[in-house]
N, C-alpha and C positions, 0 to 999 in steps of 0.2 A: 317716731310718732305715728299714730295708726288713723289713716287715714277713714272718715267717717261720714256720713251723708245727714246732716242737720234731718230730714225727713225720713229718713228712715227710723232715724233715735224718736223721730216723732212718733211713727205709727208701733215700734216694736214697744214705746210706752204708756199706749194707751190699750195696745192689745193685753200688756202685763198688768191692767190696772183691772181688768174684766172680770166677775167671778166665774168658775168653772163652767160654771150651765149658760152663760155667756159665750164663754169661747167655743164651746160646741157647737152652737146654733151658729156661731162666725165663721167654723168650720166648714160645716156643713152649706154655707151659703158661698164660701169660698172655694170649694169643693164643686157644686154646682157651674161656678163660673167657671172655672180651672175645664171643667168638662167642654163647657158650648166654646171657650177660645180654642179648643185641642180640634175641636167638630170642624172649623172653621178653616184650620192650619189644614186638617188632614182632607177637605174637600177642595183645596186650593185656592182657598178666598184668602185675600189679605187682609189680617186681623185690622180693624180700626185702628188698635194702639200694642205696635210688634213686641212693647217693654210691659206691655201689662201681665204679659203671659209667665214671664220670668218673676216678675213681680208677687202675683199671683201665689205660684209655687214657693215661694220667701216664706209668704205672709202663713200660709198655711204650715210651711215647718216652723215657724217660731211659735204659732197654735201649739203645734204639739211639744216641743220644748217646754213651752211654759206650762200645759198640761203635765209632763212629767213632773217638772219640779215638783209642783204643789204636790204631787200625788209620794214625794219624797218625803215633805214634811210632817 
């Protein structure tokens, strides 16, 4: 049985429910953030929240995942 995180099935189905020019602009807002946490790490502050970063990086490859798909169909 594979084990699964109830919130993440959350956000990976609401990202999947977005239209295209939607996840772009999620992207790119995720991408922004992905940036100032990295500023953050690499001038030695410690991030407010150390799992957002990883998180972060997730949310953005399931963007483009799910950008590919469609662009399959």
């Amino acid at each position: 049985m594979k084990w699964t995180h109830k919130a993440t099935e959350k956000i990976a189905k609401e990202l999947r429910a977005l239209p295209p020019a939607e996840m772009r602009t999620r992207m790119a807002e995720l991408k922004k953030e992905l940036l100032k946490l990295n500023v953050q790490v690499a001038t030695g502050a410690n991030p407010a929240s150390p799992g957002k970063l990883k998180q972060t990086k997730k949310n953005i490859a399931r963007l483009m995942m799910f950008l590919g798909q469609q662009k399959e169909v």
